[in-house]
Short mmCIF file of the C-alpha atoms (twelve columns), coordinates in Angstrom:
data_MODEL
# 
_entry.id   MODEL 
# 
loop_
_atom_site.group_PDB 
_atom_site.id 
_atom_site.type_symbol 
_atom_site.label_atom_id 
_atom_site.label_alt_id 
_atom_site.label_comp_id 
_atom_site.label_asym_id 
_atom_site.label_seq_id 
_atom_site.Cartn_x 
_atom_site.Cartn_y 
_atom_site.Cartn_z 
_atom_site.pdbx_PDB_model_num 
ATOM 1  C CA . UNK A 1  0.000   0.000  0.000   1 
ATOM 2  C CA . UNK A 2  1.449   3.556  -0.853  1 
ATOM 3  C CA . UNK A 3  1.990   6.168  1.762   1 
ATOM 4  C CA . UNK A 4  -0.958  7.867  0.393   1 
ATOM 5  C CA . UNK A 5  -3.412  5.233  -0.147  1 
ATOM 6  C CA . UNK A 6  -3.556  5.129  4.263   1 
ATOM 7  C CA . UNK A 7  -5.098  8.701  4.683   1 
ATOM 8  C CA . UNK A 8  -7.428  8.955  1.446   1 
ATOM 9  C CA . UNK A 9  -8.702  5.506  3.172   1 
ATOM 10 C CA . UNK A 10 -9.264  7.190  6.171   1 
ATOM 11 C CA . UNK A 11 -11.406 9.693  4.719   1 
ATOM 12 C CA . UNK A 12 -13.170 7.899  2.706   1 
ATOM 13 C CA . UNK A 13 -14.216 5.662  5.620   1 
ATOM 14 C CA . UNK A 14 -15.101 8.831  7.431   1 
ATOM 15 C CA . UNK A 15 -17.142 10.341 4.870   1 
ATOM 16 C CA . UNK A 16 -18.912 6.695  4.503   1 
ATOM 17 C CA . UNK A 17 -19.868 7.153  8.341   1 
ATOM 18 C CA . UNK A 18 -21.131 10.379 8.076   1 
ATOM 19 C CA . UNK A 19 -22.994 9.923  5.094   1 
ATOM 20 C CA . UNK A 20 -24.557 6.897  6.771   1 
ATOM 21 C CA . UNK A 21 -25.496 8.605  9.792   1 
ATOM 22 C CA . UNK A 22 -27.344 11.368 7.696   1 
ATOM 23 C CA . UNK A 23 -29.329 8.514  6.195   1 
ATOM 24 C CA . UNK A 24 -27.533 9.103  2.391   1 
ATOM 25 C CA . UNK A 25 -26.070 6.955  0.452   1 
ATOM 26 C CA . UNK A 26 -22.264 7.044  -0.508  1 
ATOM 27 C CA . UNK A 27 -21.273 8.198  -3.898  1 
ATOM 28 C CA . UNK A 28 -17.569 8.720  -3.510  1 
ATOM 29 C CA . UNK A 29 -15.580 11.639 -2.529  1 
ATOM 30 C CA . UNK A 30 -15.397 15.005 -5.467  1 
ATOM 31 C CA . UNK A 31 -12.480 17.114 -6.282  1 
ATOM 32 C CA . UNK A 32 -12.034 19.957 -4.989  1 
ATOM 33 C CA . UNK A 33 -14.029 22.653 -7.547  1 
ATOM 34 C CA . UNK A 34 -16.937 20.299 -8.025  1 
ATOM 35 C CA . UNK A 35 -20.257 22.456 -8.744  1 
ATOM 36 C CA . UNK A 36 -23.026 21.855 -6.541  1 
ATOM 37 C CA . UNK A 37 -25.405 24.192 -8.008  1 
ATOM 38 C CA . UNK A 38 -26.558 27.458 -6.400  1 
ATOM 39 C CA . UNK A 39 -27.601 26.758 -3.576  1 
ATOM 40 C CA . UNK A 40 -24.488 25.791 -1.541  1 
ATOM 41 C CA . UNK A 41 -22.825 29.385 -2.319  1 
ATOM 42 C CA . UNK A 42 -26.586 30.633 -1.028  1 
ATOM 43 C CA . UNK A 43 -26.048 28.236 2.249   1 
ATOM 44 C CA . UNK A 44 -22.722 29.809 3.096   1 
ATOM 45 C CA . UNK A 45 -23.714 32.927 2.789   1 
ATOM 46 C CA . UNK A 46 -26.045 32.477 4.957   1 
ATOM 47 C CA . UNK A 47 -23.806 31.020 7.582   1 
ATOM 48 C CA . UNK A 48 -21.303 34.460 6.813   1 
ATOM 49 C CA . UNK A 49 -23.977 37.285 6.822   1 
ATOM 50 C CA . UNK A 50 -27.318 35.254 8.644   1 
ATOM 51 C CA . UNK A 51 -29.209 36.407 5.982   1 
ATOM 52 C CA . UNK A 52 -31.189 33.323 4.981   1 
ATOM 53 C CA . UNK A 53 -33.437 35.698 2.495   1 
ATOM 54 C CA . UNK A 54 -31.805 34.547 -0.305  1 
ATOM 55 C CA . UNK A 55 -31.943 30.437 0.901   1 
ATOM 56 C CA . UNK A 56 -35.587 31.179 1.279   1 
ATOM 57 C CA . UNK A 57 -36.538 32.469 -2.044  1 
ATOM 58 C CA . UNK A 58 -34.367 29.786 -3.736  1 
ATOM 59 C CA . UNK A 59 -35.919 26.962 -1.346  1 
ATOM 60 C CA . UNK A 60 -39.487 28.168 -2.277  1 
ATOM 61 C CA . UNK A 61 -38.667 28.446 -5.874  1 
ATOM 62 C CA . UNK A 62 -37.844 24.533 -5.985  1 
ATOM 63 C CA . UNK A 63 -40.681 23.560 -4.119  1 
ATOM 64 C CA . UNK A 64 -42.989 25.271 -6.341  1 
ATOM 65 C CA . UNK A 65 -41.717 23.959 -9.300  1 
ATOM 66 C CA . UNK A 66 -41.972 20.373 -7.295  1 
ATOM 67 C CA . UNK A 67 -45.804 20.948 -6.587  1 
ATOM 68 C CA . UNK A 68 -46.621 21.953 -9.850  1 
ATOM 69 C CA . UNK A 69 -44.960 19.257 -11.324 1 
ATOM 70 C CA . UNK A 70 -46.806 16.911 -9.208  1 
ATOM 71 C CA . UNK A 71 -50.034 18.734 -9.385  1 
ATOM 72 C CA . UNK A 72 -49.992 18.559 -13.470 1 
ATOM 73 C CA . UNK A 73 -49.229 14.878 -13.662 1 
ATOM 74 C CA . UNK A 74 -51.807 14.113 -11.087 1 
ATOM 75 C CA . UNK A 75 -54.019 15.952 -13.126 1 
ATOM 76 C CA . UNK A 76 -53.053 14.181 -16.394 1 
ATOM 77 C CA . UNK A 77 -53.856 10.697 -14.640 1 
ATOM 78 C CA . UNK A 78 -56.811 11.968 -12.871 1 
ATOM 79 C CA . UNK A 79 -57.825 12.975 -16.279 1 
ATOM 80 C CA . UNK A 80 -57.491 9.480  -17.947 1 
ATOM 81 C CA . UNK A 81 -59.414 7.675  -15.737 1 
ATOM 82 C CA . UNK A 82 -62.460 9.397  -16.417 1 
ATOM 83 C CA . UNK A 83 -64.715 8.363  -18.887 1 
ATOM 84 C CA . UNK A 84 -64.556 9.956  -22.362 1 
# 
């Protein structure tokens, strides 16, 4: 084993653990510069200035476009099971 296969190990195993304790499943570890979409940058932020205004708007925004996703599908099945 190389001298730097012992600590990447470690963290992988750690990040395993934690991911298990939030109930998530593992999908490896990402390079450093991976993009995780807006709403990380929003999230820290937030933790800097404890403004969670933006987080808000951006959290409302997604569930919106969830529910009316769900609400026109439901609608498209309600609307086949009703007799021509």
């Amino acid at each position: 084993m190389e001298a730097d296969a012992a600590p990447k190990r470690a963290k992988t195993t750690t990040e395993r653990l934690h991911r298990l304790g939030e109930g998530a499943s593992y999908v490896g570890l990402r390079p450093a510069g991976t993009d995780y979409g807006p709403m990380v940058p929003a999230a820290e932020g937030a933790l800097e200035n404890g403004d969670v205004a933006r987080v808000r708007a951006m959290l409302i925004e997604e569930i919106d476009r969830g529910l009316n996703e769900r609400l026109t599908r439901a609608r498209e099945l309600r609307g086949r099971e009703r007799p021509s």
